[in-house]
DSSP file (Angstrom, degrees, kcal/mol; ACC not computed):
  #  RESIDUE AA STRUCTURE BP1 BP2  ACC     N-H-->O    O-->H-N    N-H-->O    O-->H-N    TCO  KAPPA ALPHA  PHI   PSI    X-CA   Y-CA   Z-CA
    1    1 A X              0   0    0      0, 0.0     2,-0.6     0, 0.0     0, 0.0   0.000 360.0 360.0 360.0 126.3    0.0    0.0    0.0
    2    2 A X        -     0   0    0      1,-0.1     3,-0.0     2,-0.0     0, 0.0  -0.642 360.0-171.4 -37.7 105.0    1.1    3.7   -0.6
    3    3 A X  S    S+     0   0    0     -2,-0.6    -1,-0.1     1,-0.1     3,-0.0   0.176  78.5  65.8 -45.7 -13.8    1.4    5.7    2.4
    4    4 A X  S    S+     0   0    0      1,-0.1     2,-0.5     2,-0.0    -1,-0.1   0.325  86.3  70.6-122.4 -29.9    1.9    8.6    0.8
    5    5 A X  S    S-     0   0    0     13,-0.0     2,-0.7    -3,-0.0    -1,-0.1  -0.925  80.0-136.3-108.5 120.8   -1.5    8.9   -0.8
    6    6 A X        -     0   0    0     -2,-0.5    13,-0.5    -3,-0.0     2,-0.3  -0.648  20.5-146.8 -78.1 115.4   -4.0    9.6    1.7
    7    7 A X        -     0   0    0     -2,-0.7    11,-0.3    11,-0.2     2,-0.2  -0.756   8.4-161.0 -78.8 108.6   -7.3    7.4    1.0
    8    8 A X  E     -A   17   0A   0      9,-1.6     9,-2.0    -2,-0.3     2,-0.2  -0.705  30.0-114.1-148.0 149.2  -10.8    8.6    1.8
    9    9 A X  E     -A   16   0A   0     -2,-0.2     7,-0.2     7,-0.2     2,-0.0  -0.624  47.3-108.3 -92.5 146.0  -13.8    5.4    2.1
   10   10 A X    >   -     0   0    0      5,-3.9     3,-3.0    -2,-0.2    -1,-0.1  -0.216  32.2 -95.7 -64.9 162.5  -16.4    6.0   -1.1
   11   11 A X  T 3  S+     0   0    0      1,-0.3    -1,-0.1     2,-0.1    -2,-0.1   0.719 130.1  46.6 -94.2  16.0  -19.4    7.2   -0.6
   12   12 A X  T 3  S-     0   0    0      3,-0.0    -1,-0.3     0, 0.0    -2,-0.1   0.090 112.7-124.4 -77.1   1.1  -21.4    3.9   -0.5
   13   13 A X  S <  S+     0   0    0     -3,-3.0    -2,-0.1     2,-0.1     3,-0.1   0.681  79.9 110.1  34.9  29.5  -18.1    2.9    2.0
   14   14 A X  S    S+     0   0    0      1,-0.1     2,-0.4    15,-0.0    -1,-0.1   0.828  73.2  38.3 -76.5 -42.7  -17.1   -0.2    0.0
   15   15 A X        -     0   0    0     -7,-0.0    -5,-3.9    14,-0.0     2,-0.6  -0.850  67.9-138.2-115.2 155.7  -14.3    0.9   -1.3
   16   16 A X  E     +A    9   0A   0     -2,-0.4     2,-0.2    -7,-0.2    -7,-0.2  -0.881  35.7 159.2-119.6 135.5  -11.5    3.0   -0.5
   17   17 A X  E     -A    8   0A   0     -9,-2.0    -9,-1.6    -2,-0.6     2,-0.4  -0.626  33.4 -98.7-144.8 152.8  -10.2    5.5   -3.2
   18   18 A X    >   -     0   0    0    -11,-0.3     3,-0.6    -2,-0.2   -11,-0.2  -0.685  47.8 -86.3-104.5 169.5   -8.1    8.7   -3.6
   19   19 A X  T 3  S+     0   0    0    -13,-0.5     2,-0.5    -2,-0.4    -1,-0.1   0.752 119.4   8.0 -45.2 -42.4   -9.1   12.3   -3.9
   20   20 A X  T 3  S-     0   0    0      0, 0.0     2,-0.4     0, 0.0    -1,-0.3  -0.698  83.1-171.3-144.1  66.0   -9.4   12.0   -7.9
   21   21 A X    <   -     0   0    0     -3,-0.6     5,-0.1    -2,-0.5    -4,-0.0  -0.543  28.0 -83.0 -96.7 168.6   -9.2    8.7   -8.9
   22   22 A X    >>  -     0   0    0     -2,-0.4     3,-1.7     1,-0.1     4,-1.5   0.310  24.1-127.3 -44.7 150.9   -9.0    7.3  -12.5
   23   23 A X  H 3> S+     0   0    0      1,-0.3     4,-2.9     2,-0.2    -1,-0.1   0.800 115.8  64.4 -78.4  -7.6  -11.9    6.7  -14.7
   24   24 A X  H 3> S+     0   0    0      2,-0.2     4,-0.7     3,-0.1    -1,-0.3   0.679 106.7  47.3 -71.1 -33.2  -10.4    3.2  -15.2
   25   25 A X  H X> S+     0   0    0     -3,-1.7     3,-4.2     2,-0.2     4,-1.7   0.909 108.3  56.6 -82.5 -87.8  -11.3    3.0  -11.1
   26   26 A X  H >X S+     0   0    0     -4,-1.5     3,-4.1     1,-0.3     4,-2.3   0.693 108.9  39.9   2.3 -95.2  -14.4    4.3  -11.6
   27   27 A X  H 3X S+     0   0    0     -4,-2.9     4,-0.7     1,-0.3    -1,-0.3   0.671 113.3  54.6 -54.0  -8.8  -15.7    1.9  -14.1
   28   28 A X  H <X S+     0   0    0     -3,-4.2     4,-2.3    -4,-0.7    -1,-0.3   0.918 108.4  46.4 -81.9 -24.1  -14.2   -0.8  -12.5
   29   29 A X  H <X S+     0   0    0     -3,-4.1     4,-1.9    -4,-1.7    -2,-0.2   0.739 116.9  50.0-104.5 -26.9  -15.9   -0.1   -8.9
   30   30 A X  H  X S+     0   0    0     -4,-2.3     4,-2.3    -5,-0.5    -1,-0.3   0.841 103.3  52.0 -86.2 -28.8  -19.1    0.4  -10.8
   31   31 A X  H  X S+     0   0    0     -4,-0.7     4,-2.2    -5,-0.5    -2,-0.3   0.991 114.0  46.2 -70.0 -42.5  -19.0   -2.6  -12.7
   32   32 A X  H  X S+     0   0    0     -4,-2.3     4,-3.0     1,-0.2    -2,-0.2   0.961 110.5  57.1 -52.5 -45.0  -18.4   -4.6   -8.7
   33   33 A X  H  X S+     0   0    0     -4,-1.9     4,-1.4     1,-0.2    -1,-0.2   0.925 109.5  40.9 -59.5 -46.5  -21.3   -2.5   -7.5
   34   34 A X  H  X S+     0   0    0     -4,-2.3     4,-1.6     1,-0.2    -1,-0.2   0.835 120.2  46.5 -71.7 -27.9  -23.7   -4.0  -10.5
   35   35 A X  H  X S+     0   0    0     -4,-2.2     4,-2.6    -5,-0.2    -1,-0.2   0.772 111.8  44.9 -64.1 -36.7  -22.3   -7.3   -9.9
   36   36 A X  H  X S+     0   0    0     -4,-3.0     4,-1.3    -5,-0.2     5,-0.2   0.963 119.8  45.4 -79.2 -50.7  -22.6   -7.2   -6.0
   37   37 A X  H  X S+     0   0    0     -4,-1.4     4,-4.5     2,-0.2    -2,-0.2   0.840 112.5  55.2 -90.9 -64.1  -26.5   -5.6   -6.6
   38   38 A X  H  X S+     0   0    0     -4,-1.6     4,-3.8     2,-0.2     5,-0.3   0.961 112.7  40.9  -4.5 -95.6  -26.9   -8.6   -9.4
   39   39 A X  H  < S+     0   0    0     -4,-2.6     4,-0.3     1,-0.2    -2,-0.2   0.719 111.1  55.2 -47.2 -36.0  -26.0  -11.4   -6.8
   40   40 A X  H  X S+     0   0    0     -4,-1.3     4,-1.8     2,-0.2    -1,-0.2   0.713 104.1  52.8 -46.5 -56.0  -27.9  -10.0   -4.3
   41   41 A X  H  X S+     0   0    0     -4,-4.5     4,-1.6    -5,-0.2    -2,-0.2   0.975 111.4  49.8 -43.7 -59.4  -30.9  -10.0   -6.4
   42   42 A X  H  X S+     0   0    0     -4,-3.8     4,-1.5     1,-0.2    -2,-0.2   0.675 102.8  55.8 -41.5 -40.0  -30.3  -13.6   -7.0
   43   43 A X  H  > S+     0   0    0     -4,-0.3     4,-2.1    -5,-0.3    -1,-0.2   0.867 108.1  47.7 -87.2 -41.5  -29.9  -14.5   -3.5
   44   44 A X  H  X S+     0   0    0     -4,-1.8     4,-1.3     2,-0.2     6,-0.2   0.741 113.7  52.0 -80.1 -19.4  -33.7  -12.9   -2.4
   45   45 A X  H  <>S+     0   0    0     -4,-1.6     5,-2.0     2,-0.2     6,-0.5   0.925 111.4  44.2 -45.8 -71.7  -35.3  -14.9   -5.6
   46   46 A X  I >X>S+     0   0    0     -4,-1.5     3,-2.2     1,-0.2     4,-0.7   0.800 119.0  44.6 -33.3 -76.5  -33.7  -18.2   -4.5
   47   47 A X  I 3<5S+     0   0    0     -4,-2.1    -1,-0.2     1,-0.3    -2,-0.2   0.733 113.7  45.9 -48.0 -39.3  -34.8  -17.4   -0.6
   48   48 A X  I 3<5S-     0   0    0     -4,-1.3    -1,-0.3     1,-0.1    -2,-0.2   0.098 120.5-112.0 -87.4  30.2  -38.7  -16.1   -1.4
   49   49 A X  I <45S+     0   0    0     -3,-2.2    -3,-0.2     1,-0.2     3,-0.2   0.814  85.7 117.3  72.3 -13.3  -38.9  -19.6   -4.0
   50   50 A X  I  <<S+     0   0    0     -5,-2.0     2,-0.5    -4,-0.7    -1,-0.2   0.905  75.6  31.5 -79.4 -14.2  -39.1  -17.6   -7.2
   51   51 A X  S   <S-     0   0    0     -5,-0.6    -1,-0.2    -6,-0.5    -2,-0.1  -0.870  83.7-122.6-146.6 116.5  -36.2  -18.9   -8.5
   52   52 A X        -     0   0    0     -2,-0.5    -6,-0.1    -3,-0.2    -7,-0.0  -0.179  14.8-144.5 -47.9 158.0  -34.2  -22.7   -8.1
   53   53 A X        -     0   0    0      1,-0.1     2,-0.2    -7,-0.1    -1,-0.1   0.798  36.5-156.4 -71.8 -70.3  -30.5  -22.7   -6.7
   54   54 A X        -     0   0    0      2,-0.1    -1,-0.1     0, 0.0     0, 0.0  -0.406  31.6 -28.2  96.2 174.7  -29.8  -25.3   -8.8
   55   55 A X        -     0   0    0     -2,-0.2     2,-0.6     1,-0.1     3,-0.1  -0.510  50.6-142.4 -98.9 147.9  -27.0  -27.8   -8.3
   56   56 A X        -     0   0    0      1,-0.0    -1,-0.1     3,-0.0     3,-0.1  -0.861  64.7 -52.6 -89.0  94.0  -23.6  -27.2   -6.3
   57   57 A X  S    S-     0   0    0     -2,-0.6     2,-0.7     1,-0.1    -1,-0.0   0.084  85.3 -51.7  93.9 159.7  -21.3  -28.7   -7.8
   58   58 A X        -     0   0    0     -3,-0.1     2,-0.5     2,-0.0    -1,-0.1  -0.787  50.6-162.3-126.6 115.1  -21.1  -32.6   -8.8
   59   59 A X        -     0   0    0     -2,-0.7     2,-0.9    -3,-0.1    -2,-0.0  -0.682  12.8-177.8 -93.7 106.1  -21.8  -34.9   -6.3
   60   60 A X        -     0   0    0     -2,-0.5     5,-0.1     1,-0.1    -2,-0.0  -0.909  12.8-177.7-115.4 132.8  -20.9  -38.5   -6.4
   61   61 A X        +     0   0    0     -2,-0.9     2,-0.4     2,-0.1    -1,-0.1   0.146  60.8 101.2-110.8   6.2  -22.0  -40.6   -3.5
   62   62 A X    >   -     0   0    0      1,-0.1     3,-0.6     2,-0.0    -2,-0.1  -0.685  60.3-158.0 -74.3 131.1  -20.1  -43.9   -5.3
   63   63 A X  T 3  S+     0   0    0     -2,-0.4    -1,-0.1     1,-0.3    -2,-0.1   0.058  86.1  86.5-105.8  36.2  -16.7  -44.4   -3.5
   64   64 A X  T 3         0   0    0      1,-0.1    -1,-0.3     0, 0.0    -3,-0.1   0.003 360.0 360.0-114.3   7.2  -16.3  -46.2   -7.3
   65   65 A X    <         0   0    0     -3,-0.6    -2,-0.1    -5,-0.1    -1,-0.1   0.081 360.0 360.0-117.5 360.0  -15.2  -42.9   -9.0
């Protein structure tokens, strides 16, 4: 970490960012935000039943494998 540049928390306080940062920053931190919003969405389908989880993974219960 730079020490040197003093760091101030955004103002959704997920990230932490400098005075001016790059538009490259930007879009990346917006793109996490739509993703995190996304997943979140997802997660409150699954729990109220509108929408399957669907399978974790592939499970084999054969010790034959």
């Amino acid at each position: 970490m730079n020490k040197t540049t003093k760091l101030t928390r955004s103002a959704d306080g997920l990230f932490l960012t400098s005075a001016n940062p790059s538009p490259v920053m930007v879009a990346a931190m917006e793109s996490i935000k739509r993703q995190m919003a996304t997943e979140t969405a997802y997660r409150e389908r699954v729990r109220a039943g509108l929408e399957p989880a669907g399978q974790w993974g592939n499970w084999s219960i054969s010790d034959r494998h």
